[in-house]
C-alpha positions as CSV (number, residue, x, y, z in Angstrom):
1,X,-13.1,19.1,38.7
2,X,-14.5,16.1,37.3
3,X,-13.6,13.0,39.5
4,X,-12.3,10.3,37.8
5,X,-14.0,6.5,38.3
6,X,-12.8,4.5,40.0
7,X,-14.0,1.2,37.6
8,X,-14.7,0.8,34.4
9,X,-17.4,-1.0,32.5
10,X,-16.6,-2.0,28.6
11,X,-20.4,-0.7,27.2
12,X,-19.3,-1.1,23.6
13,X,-16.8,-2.5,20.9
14,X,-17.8,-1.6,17.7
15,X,-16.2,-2.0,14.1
16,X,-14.4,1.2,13.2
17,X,-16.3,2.7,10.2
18,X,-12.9,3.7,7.9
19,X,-10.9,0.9,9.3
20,X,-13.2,-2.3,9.8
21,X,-10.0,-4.1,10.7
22,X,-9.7,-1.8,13.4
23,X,-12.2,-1.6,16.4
24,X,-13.3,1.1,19.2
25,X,-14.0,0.3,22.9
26,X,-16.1,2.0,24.6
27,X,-15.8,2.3,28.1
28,X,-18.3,3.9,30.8
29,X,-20.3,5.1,27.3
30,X,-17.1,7.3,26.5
31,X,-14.6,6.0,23.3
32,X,-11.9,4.7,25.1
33,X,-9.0,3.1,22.6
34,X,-9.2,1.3,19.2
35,X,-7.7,-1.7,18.5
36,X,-6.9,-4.4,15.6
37,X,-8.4,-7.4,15.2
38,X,-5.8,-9.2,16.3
39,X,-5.2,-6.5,19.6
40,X,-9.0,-7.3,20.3
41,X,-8.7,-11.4,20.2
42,X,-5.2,-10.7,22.8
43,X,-7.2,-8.5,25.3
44,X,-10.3,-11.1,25.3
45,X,-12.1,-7.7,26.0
46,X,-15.9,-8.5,25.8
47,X,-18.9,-6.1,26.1
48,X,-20.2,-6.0,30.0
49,X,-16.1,-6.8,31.4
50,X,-16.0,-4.9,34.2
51,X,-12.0,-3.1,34.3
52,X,-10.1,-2.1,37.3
53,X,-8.8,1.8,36.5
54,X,-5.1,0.3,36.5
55,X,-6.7,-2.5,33.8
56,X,-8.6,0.4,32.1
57,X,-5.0,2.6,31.9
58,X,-2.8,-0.3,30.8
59,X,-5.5,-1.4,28.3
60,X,-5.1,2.2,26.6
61,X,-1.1,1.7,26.9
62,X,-1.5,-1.7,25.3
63,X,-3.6,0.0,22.5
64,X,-1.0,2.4,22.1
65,X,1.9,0.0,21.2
66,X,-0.9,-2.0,19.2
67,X,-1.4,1.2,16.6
68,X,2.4,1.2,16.1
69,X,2.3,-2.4,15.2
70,X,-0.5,-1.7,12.8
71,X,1.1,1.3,11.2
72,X,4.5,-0.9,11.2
73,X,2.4,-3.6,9.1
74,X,1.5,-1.1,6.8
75,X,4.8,0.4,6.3
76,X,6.6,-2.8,5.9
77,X,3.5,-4.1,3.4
78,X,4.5,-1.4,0.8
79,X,8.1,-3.7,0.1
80,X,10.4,-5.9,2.0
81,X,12.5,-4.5,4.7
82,X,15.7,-5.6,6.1
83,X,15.6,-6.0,9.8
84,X,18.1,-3.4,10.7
85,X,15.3,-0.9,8.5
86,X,13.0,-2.0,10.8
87,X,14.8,-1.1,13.4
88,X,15.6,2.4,12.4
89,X,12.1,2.8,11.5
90,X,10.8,1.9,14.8
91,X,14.0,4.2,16.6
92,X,12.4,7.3,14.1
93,X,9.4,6.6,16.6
94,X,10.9,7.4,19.4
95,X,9.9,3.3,20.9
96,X,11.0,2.5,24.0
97,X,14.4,-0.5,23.0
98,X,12.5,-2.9,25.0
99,X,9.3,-2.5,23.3
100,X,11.6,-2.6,20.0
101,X,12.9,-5.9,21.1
102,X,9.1,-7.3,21.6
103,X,7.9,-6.1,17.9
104,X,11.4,-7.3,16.2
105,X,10.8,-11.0,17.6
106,X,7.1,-10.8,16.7
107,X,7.6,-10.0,13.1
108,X,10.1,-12.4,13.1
109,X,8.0,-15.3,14.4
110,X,5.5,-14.0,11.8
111,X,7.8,-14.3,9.3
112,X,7.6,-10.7,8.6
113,X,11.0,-9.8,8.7
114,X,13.7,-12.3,7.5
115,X,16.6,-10.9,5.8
116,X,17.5,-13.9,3.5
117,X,14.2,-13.4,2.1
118,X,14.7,-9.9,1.9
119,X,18.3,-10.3,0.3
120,X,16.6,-12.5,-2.1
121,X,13.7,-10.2,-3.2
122,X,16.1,-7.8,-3.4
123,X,18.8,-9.0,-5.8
124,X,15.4,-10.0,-8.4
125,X,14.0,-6.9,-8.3
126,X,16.6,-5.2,-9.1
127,X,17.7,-8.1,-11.9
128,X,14.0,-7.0,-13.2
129,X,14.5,-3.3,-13.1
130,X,18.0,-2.9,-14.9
131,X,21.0,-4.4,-15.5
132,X,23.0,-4.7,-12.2
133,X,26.7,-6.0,-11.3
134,X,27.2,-8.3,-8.1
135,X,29.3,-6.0,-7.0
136,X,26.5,-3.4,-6.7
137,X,24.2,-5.5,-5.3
138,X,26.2,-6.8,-2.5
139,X,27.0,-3.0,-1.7
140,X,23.0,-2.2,-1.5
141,X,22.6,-5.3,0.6
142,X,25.7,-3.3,2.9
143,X,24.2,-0.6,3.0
144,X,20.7,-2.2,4.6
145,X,23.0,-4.2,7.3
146,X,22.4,-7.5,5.8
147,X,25.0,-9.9,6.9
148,X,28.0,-10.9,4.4
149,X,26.9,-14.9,5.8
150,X,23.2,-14.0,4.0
151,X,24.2,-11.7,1.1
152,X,27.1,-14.5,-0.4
153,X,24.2,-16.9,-0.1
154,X,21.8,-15.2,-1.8
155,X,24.0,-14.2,-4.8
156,X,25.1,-17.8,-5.2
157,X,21.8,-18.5,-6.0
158,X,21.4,-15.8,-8.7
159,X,22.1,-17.1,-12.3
160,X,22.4,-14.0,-13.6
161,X,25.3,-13.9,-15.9
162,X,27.7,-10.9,-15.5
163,X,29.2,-10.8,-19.1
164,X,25.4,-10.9,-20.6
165,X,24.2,-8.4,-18.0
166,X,27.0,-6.3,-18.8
167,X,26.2,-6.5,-22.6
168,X,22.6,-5.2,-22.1
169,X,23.8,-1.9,-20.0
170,X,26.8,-1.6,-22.4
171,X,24.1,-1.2,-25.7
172,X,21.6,0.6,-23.3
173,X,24.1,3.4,-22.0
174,X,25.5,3.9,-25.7
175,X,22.5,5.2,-26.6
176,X,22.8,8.5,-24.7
177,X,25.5,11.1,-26.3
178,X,27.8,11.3,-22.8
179,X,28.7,7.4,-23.1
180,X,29.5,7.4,-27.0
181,X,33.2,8.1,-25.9
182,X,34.5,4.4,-24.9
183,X,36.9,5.5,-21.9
184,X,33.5,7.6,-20.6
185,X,31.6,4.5,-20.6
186,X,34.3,2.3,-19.1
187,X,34.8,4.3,-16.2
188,X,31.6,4.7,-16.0
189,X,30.6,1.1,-15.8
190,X,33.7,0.0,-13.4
191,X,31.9,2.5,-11.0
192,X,28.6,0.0,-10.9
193,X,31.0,-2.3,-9.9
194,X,32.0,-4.0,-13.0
195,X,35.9,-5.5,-13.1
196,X,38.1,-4.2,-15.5
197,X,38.9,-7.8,-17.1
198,X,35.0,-8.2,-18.0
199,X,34.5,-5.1,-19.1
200,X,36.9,-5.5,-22.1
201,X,35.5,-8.6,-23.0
202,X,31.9,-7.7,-23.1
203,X,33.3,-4.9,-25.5
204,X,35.7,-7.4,-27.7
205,X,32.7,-9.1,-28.1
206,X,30.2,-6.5,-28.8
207,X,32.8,-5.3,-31.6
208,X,33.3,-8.7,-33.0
209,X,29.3,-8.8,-33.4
């Protein structure tokens, strides 16, 4: 059996050659843990440190939790998430709630998660990609646990108008076969959360076009 040291001596931190944001400790000549730049700078780990084997076991627990975070960071740098998203993302991962907690108020000092500004990104992205009711939107914003407080603020500041944006999906769905038929594409439009009252108008005024 081979007996396990008793100290530790950091013999190398070298840039990791696939991720050069990423670095690997070597400890007692052996690969040890990688870590992000920013993980590296928190440990103050230098070359020649000379680690306790509790210091060497919590530094490889540390490294753990600090390859979540970077795998977080990537996932949330694909597109903005809401902060309960995070959340369910991290759960997925089977983290320990307390080391949830830590990460949530991290991203949050680094203003990585902030659901106005995610509520905000939302609603134009969505004004980009088609035509959209309020209504809709504040559902989708549901749905991603933003709070009612954040989503009436954000779609106060949305100039979008309703009857125009209602216009544009009323010409763009009549140009498939199944919404030819009027009462089809009524009902069909007061499902994306269009009122009633609007919805005759935006037609009235098509017509009279």
């Amino acid at each position: 059996m081979t007996k396990q040291p008793t100290s530790y001596t950091v013999t190398a931190i070298e840039p990791q050659v696939k991720r050069p944001d990423r670095y690997s400790v070597f400890l007692n000549g052996k690969f040890w843990c990688g870590l992000s730049a920013q993980g590296l700078l928190d440990s103050k780990l230098r070359q020649g440190d000379e680690l306790s084997k509790q210091q060497a076991t919590e530094l490889k627990e540390k490294a753990q939790t600090d390859a979540l975070f970077s795998r977080t960071l990537d996932w949330l740098s694909r597109r903005p998430r809401s902060k309960w998203e995070v959340e369910q993302y991290l759960r997925k991962k089977e983290v320990p709630p307390s080391t949830i907690d830590d990460f949530m108020q991290l991203l949050a000092e680094k203003q990585l998660i902030n659901d106005e500004l995610f509520a905000s990104s939302w609603v134009v992205s969505r004004r980009l990609l088609k035509p959209i009711s309020r209504r809709k939107l504040q559902a989708e914003l549901r749905q991603k646990r933003v709070s009612d407080e954040i989503i009436q603020y954000v779609l106060k500041q949305d100039d979008a108008d309703e009857l125009v944006v209602l216009k544009d999906m009323i010409i763009k769905r009549r140009q498939q076969t199944r919404y030819r038929d009027d009462t089809k594409l009524m009902q069909y439009l007061s499902r994306q959360g269009f009122n009633y009252g609007d919805i005759k108008q935006a037609f009235e005024e098509l017509a009279s076009q």
